[in-house]
C-alpha positions in Angstrom: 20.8 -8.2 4.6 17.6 -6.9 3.2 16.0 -4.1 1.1 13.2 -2.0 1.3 11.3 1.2 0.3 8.0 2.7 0.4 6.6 1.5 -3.0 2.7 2.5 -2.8 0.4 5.0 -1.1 -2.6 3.5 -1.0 -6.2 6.0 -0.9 -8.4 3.8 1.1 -12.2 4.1 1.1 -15.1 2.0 1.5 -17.4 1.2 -1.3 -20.2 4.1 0.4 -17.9 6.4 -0.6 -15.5 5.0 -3.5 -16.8 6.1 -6.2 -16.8 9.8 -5.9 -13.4 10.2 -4.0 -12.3 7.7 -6.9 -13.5 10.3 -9.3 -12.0 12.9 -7.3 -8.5 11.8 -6.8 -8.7 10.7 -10.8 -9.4 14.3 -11.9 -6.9 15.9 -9.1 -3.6 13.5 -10.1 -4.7 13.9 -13.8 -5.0 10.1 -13.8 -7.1 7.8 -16.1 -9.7 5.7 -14.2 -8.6 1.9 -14.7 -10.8 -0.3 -12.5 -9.8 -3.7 -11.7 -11.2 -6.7 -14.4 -13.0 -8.6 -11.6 -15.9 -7.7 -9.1 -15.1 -5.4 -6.3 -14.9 -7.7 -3.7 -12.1 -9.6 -6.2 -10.1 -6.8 -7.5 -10.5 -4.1 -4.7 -7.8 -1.7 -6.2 -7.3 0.6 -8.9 -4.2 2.3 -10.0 -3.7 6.2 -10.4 -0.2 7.8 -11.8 3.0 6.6 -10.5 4.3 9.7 -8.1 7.6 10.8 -8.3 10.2 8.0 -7.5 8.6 5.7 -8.9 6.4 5.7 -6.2 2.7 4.2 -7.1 -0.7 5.9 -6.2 -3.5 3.2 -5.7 -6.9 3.6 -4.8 -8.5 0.5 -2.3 -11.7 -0.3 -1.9 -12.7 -1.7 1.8 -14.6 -3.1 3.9 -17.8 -1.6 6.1 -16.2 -0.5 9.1 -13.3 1.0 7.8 -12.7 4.8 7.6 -11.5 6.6 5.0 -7.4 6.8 5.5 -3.9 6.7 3.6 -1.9 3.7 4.4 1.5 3.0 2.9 3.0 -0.4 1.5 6.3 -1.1 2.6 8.3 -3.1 0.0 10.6 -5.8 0.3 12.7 -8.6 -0.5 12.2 -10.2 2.2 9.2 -9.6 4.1 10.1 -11.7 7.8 13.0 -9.4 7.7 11.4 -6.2 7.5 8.2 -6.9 9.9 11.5 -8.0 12.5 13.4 -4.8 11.5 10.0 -2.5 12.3 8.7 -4.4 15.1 12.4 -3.8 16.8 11.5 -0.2 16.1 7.9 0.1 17.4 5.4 -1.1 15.3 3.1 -4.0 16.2 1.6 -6.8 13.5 -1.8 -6.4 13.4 -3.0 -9.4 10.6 -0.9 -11.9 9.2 -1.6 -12.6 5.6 0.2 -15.4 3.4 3.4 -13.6 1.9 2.6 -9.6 3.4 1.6 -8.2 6.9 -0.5 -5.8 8.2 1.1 -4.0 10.8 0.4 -0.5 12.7 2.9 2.1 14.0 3.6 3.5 17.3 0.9 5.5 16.9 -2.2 3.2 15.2 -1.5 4.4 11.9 -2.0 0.5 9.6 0.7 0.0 7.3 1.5 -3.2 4.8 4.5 -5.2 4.4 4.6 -6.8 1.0 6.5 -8.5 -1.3 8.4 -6.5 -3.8 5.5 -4.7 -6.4 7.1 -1.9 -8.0 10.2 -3.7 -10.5 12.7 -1.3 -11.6 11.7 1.4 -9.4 12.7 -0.6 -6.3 15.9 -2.2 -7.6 17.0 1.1 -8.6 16.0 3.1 -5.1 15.5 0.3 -2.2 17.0 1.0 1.1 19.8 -2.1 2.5 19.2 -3.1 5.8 21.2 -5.0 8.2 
């Protein structure tokens, strides 16, 4: 048996744009800015408000290439277990990372599969599986 939840939506943008949709979604959630310590290309996220839930609201900085998007990581404590549980279910691993997954659903949509991030919030709402 394993547990998951959705534990962070992730606002995805490359560094063209960043900035102003960083301002943007800052002043729209009523969020303080807090950028990373380390160079972009280091520390390529930046928290916003935890949602409701306990749910937490990121901002990423990508690559060229990559368009603008939402994306969703999937908590868990145990990660071979969940990418097993949502592959049986349709989605399809994309990259493999050392301890998370990319993966993307039936319909192209990327996802992540990560380790637990949120605490409290997912000990107290995480899903049993299996």
């Amino acid at each position: 048996m394993h547990r998951s939840r959705i534990g962070v939506v992730l606002l995805d943008h490359p560094a063209s744009t960043y900035e102003a949709a960083a301002a943007f979604w800052a002043a729209a959630t009523g969020s303080e800015r807090s950028p990373g310590g380390g160079p972009p290309e280091a520390d390529p996220y930046e928290p916003l408000e935890a949602m409701g839930g306990g749910v937490h609201l990121e901002l990423q900085r990508t690559g060229p290439g990559t368009p603008p998007r939402v994306h969703v990581d999937i908590e868990t404590d145990d990660v071979e277990a969940e990418v097993a549980r949502l592959t049986a279910l349709g989605a399809r691993v994309t990259r493999q990372h050392a301890g998370w997954v990319v993966l993307a659903d039936p319909g192209g949509m990327p996802f992540c599969v990560v380790p637990v991030q949120t605490g409290a919030a997912f000990e107290g709402q995480a899903r049993t599986w299996g």
